[in-house]
C-alpha positions, 0 to 999 in steps of 0.5 A: 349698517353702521355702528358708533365707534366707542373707542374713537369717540373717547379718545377725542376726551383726555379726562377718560384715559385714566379709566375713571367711569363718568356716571354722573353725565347728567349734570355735566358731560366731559370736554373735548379737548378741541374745545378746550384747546379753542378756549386757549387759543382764543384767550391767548391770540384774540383776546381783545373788544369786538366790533373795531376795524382793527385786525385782531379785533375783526379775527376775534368777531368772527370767531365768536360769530362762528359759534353762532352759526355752529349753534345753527346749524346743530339745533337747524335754525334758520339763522344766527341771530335767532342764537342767544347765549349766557352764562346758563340755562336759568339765567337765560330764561330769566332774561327771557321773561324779563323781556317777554314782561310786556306782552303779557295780559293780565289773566292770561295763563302760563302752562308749566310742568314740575321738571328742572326749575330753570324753566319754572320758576321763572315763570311762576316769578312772572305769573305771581308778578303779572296777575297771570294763572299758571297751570301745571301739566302734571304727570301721570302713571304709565300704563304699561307699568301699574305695579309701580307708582313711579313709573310716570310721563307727560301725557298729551291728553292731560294736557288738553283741557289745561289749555283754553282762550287764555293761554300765552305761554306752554312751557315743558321739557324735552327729556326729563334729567329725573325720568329719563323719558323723551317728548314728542317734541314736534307732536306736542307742539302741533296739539298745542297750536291746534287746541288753542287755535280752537279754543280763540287763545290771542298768542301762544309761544312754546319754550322748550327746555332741551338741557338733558335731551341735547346730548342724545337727540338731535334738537330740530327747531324748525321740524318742532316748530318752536318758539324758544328752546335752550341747552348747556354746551357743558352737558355736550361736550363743551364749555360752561356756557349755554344757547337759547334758540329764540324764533325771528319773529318772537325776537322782534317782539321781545324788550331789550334788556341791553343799554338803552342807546343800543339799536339791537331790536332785531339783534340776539344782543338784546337778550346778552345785557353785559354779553357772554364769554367770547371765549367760551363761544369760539370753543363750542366750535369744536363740538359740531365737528366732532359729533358729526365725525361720530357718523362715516357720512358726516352728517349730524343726523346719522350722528345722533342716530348712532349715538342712540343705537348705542346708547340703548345698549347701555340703557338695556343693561342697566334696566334688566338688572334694576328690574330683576326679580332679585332687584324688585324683591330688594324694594328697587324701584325705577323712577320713570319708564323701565323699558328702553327704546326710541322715548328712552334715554340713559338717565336712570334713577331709581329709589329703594322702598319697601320693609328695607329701605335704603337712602339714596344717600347710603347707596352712593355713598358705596360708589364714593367709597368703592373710587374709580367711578361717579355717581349721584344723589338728589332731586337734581333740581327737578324738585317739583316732580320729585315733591308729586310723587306718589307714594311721596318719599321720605326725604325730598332731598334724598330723592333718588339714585341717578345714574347717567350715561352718555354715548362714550361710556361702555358696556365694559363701565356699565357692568362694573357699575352693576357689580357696585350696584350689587354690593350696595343693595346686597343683592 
């Protein structure tokens, strides 16, 4: 069976030759350099309007229309045009429900649940503004752990009775940038239609934030069956710009946010008022190639598949260390599942409670002053979840540890990070 190869993945990103531990994936991964020589080249020989007859300009259409079709055939959408980019993930959404406003009825409900606000607040926004009911899908113990309050998820049965006839809009996330833990995607999606289907609902689209599951998981639009879902290129490899995949029909529906003389009804242009940064779109053309080069097939599914595999490895190290008996005794807590596996990504956050407490703060604080390696503090963003927790912690803001790894990160950095980890919590 094959194995991801570590080492050639790296050498496709110049930021990891010095040695420098890049923990902090999460927030933002390190650029190939593809990429990153794409944003030159186009910038220095394309650099002109779209949509002219003159050559250039048709060289510089067709290079921002192939980060579209890249766009498709990474996350399987069925064409371009189904592909909307912006400057990120929140602004997207936001457009989105700037052109959804219309087909909502007053009364009708919005699912939310507390992960990373860019596909809440938005919609708490439209609610508030629309006389509409939002619920959130909240989360709950995890069975397997009851020594442990932290140890949560997103379960389907509490998520049932949340849906009834007047549910337009469910909105949840793929893996969660605090938890770590992965959706079944596909799974909730089928209970959705179904039970609101039963329940007489008039229409319910699903919007899926992918932001932290894109790096791990191949996104597979037309298996989910879903609606809208969105992730940064920056956090795969690529530039700082991100996609929102918006089903055919859904965009046919939606308002045009574009100058009112623009004929884009069916266009994803309708949800780009002022559009994107054609620069930043021909280079996510360097990411599709280079994940598919990760697997001796070149296919991007055995790709993923590998990237997986490897990850657990690290996953599993640094969860036997921050599980230990020495690690409980110290009061280490993990924020989400403490066990790896296929619903498991490395993104780990954890707290330290108990007679000793320590701020999340103070254990960062160690890393930064140890240098070579970074890592981080806070609630990322997710400060819903991280508000709910039970017992509540001390300081919202102080929030959790969070280390987050990726598939060019190695065995070697994960054991120096534990070694830090030791001296921090003096275990």
């Amino acid at each position: 069976m094959p194995t991801l190869d570590v080492e050639k993945a790296r050498s496709h990103f110049p930021a990891l030759k010095n040695g420098y531990i890049f923990a902090d994936n999460a927030g933002g991964s390190q650029c190939l350099k593809d990429v990153v020589d794409r944003v030159s080249d186009y910038l220095l020989n394309t650099n002109v309007q779209l949509g002219a007859d003159y050559s250039v300009s048709v060289e510089s259409t067709n290079r921002v229309n192939d980060g579209m079709k890249d766009t498709a055939v990474l996350i399987n959408a069925s064409s371009p045009n189904e592909i909307v980019f912006g400057s990120s993930s929140t602004s997207l959404v936001e457009n989105l429900v700037r052109a959804i406003d219309s087909d909502v009825l007053n009364g009708e409900e919005i699912i939310i649940t507390g992960e990373h606000e860019a596909n809440v607040g938005a919609w708490t926004k439209l609610a508030k503004r629309r006389n509409l009911v939002f619920k959130t899908w909240a989360h709950t113990g995890l069975p397997e752990t009851p020594n442990n309050p932290y140890a949560v998820q997103l379960a389907i049965s509490t998520l049932t009775p949340l849906i009834s006839s007047k549910t337009r809009i469910v909105t949840f996330t793929a893996c969660s940038n605090i938890l770590g833990s992965v959706v079944d995607v596909e799974a909730v999606i089928k209970h959705i239609r179904e039970v609101a289907k039963e329940k007489g609902a008039r229409r319910v689209e699903v919007c899926i934030d992918c932001v932290a599951y894109a790096p791990h998981r191949r996104i597979d639009v037309k298996k989910w069956d879903v609606d809208y879902c969105f992730f940064s290129y920056y956090k795969v490899y690529g530039t700082h710009t991100a996609v929102m995949f918006v089903r055919s029909e859904c965009l046919n529906r939606l308002t045009s946010l574009a100058h009112h003389f623009l004929k884009v009804d069916s266009s994803p242009y309708k949800l780009q008022p002022g559009g994107p940064g054609y620069e930043l779109i021909y280079a996510t053309t360097g990411v599709l190639p280079y994940l598919k080069s990760l697997a001796p097939s070149d296919d991007i599914d055995e790709a993923f598949n590998l990237i997986a595999e490897h990850e657990q490895n690290l996953i599993a190290l640094l969860l036997d260390f921050l599980t230990s008996a020495k690690a409980r005794e110290r009061g280490v807590l993990i924020v989400g599942s403490e066990h790896g596996g296929p619903t498991r990504v490395p993104t780990v956050s954890f707290v330290v409670v108990g007679k000793n407490p320590v701020k999340s703060r103070d254990v960062v604080a160690v890393f930064d002053k140890k240098g070579g390696m970074g890592i981080r503090y806070g609630h990322f963003y997710a400060y819903t979840l991280v508000a709910s927790l039970q017992p509540p912690l001390p300081d919202i803001g102080d929030a959790v540890v969070r280390i987050s790894l990726v598939h060019y990160n190695t065995v070697e950095e994960v054991q120096k990070l534990i070694a830090v980890l030791k001296e921090a919590l003096n275990i």
